[in-house]
C-alpha positions in Angstrom: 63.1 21.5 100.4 60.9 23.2 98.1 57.3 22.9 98.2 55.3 22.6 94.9 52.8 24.8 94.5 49.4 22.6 93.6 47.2 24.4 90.3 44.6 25.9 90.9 41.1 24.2 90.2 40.2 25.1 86.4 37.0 27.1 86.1 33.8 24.7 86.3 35.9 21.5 87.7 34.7 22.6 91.3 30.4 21.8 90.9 31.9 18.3 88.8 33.8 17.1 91.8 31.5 18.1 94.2 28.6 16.6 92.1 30.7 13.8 92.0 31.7 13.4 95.4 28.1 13.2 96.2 26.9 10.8 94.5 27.8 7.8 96.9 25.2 9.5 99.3 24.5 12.9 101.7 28.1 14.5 103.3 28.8 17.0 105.2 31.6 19.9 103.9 34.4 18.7 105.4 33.8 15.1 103.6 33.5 16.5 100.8 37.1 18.1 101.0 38.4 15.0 102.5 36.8 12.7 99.6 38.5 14.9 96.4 42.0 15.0 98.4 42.2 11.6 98.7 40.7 10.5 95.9 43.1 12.6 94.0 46.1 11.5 96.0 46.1 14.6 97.8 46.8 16.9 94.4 43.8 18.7 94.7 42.5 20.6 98.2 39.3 22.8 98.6 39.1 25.6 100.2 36.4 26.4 102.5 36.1 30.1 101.3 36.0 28.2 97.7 33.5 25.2 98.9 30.7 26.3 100.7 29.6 29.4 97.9 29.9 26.6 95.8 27.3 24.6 98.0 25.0 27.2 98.1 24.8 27.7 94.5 24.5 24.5 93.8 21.7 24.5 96.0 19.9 27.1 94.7 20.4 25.8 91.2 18.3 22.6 93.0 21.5 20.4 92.1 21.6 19.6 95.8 19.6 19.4 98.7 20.6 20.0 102.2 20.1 18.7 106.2 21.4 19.0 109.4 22.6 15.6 111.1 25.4 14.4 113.6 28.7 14.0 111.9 31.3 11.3 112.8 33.0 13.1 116.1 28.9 13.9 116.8 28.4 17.6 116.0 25.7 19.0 114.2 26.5 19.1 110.7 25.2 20.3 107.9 24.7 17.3 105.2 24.6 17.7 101.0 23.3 15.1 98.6 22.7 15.1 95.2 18.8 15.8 93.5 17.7 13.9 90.7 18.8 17.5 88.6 22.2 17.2 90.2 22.5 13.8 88.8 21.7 15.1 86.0 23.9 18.0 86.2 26.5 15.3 87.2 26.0 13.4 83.6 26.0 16.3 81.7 29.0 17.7 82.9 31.5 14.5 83.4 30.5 14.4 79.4 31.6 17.5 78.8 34.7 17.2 80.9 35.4 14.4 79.1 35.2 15.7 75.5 36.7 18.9 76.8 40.0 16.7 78.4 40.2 14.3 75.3 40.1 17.8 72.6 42.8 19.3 74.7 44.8 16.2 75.2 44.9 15.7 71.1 46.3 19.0 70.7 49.0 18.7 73.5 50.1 15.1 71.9 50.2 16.9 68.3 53.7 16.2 66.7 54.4 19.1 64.2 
């Protein structure tokens, strides 16, 4: 059987599902990951080497704020959660996504 080889993210979609992932509350990395593969029925998986950059820009951009807490299997964990820039990151950007998705999908449904 042949495996099909998932997309990879397009440039800019990884700070919107992060952003968005986050804004139910604080999680740790590896709830994060979890949350956008099964929210997007396992189509979509993020790396770690592709995750936690992203974390720490987003951080230094003030999007996010960090902690450390216990995770669910009580480790020490380090926690995200959105700012009250990241939510507004988070608006601005699921706009643009959305303008973005609806341009391209008028194109692709163009019948010449």
């Amino acid at each position: 059987m042949q495996e099909t080889k998932r997309p990879s993210l397009l440039p800019g979609s990884l700070d919107l599902l992060i952003l968005q992932s986050l804004k139910g509350g604080a999680q740790h990395g590896y709830a994060i990951t979890r949350h956008i593969k099964q929210t997007s029925r396992e189509y979509l998986q993020v790396e770690e080497g592709s995750l936690y950059p992203a974390l720490h820009r987003m951080e230094r951009r003030g999007w996010i704020t960090s902690f450390w807490g216990a995770s669910e299997s009580n480790r020490r964990a380090k926690y995200y959660e959105l700012s009250s820039a990241g939510r507004k990151q988070l608006r601005q950007e699921t706009e643009a996504w959305k303008k973005m998705s609806q341009a391209i999908d008028r194109v692709l449904s163009f019948q010449s």
